[in-house]
MARLODREN-681712 format. One record per residue (C-alpha): residue number from 1; x, z, y. Coordinates in nm, 4 decimals, decimal comma. Example, Ala and Ser with C-alpha at 12.3 -4.5 7.8 and 13.67 -1.06 7.14 Angstrom:
MARLODREN-681712
1; 1,2300; 0,7800; -0,4500
2; 1,3670; 0,7140; -0,1060
//
This chain:
MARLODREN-681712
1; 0,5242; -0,5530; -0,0648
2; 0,5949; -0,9258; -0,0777
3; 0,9201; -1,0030; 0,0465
4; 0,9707; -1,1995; 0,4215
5; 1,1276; -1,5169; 0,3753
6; 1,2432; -1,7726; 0,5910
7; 1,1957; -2,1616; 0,5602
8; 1,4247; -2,4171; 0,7103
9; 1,4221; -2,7455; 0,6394
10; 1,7027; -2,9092; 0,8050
11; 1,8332; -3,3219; 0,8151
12; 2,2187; -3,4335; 0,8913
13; 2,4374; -3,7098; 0,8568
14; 2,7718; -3,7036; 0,6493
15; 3,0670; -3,7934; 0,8484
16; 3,2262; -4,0231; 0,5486
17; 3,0794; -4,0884; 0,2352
18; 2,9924; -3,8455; -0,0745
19; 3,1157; -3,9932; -0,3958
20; 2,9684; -3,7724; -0,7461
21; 3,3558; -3,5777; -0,7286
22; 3,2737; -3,4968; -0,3670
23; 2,8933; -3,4049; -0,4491
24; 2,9771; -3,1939; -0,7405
25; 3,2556; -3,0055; -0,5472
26; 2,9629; -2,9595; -0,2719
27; 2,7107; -2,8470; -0,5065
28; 2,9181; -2,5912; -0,6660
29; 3,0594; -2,4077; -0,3448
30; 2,6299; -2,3923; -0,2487
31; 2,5310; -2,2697; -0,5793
32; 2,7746; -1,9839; -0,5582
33; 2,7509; -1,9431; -0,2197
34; 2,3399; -1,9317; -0,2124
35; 2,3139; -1,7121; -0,5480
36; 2,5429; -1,4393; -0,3600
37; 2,3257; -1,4687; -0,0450
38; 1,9704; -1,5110; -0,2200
39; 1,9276; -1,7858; -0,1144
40; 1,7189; -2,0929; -0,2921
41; 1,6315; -2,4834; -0,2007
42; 1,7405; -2,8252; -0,2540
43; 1,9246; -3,1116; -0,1443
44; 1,8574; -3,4757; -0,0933
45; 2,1698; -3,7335; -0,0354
46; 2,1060; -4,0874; 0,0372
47; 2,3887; -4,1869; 0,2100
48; 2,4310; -4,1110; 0,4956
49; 2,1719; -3,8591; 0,5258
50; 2,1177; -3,4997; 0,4167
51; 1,8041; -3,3987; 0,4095
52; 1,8296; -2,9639; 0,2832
53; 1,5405; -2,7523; 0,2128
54; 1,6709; -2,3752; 0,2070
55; 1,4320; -2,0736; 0,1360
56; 1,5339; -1,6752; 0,1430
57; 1,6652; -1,3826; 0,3566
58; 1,5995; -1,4969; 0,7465
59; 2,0048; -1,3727; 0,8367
60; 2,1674; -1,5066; 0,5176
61; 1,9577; -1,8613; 0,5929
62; 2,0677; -1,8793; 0,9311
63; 2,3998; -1,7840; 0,9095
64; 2,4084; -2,0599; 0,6459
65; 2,2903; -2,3080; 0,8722
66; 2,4802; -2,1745; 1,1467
67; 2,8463; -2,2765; 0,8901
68; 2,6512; -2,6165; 0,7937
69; 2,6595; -2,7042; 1,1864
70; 3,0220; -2,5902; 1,1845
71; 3,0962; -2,7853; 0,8769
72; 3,3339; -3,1098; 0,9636
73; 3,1416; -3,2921; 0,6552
74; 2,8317; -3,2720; 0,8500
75; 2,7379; -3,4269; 1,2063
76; 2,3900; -3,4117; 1,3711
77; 2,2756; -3,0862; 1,2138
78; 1,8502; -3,0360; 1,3419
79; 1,6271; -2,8517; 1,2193
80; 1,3223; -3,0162; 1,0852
81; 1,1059; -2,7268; 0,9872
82; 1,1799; -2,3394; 1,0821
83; 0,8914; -2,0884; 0,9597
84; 0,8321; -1,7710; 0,7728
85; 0,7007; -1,8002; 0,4263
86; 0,5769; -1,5549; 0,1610
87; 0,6748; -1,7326; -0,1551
88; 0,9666; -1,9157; -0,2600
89; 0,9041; -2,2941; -0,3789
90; 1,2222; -2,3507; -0,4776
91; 1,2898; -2,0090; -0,6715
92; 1,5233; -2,1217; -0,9923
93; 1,7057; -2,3189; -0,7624
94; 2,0666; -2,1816; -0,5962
95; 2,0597; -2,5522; -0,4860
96; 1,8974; -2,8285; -0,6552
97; 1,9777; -3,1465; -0,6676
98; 1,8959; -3,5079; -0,8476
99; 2,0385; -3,8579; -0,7294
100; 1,8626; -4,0620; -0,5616
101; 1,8605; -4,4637; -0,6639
102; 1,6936; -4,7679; -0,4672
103; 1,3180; -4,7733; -0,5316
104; 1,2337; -4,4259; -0,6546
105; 1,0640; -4,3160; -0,4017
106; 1,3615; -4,0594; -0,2470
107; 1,4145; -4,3313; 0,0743
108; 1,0784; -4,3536; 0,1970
109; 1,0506; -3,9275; 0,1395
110; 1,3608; -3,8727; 0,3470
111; 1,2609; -4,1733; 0,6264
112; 0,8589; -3,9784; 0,6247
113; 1,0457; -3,6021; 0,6809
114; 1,2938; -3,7677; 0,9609
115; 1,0577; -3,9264; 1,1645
116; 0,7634; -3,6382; 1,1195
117; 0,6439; -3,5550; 1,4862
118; 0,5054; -3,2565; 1,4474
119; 0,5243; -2,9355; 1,2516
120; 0,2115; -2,9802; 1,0124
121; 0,3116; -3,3454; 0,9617
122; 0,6815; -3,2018; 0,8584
123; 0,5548; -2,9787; 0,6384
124; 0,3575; -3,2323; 0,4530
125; 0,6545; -3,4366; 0,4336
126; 0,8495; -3,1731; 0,2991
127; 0,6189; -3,1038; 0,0715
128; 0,5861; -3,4579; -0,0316
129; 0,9818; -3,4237; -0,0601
130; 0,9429; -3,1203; -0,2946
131; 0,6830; -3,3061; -0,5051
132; 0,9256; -3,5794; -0,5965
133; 1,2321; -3,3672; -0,6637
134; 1,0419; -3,1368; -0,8826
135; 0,9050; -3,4404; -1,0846
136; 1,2252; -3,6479; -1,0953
137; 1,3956; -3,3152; -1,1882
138; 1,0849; -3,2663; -1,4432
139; 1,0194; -2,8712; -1,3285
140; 0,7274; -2,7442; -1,1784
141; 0,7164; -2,5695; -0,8614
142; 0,7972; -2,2232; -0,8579
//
């Protein structure tokens, strides 16, 4: 039997600015955290915006995003995308993550995901999103 996952895709706003020390610190707390909790995904920063893709366990993903709205680094917390799912796309992940630069295509991915109006649009965008972290991080999908 193939396991029931949930799918949240998720955009916020930093409340100061994320230098690499801050990022790193960030990224290590997730991994651990999200490896504990089965939990997979990735994470897009272009200042100031988050944009999170987080895949596994419906309780351990929602009580995650339930401490990321709590979370004084984070204001503005919505949900983008919330559905059930039967794969993982993000599966070697605990919480990937490349940096972004001007002109490589993260800005306009984040902007197209943000300002999605509707749930099949969203998903394309997040999609879209996937597709360009997977090929700047030079994996395949899972």
């Amino acid at each position: 039997m193939t396991e029931q996952l949930t799918f949240i895709a998720y955009a916020s706003r930093a409340t100061e600015p994320f230098d690499h020390a801050r990022l790193v610190e960030l990224l290590t707390e997730s991994r651990t955290n999200n490896s504990r909790d089965g939990i997979t995904g990735m994470l897009v920063y272009t200042h100031p915006d988050f944009i999170q893709i987080l895949e596994g366990p419906d309780a351990a993903v929602r009580a995650l995003l339930e401490r990321i709205g709590r979370d004084p680094r984070h204001m503005d917390v919505r949900v983008l995308l919330d559905e059930q799912a039967t794969e993982r796309k993000y599966s070697t992940w605990s919480m990937g993550y490349e940096p972004t630069t001007p002109g490589d295509g993260s800005g306009e991915a984040v902007a197209a995901i943000q300002t999605a109006s509707d749930d099949e649009s969203t998903r394309e965008s997040a999609d879209a999103l996937g597709d360009w972290f997977h090929e700047k991080a030079g994996t395949d999908r899972a």
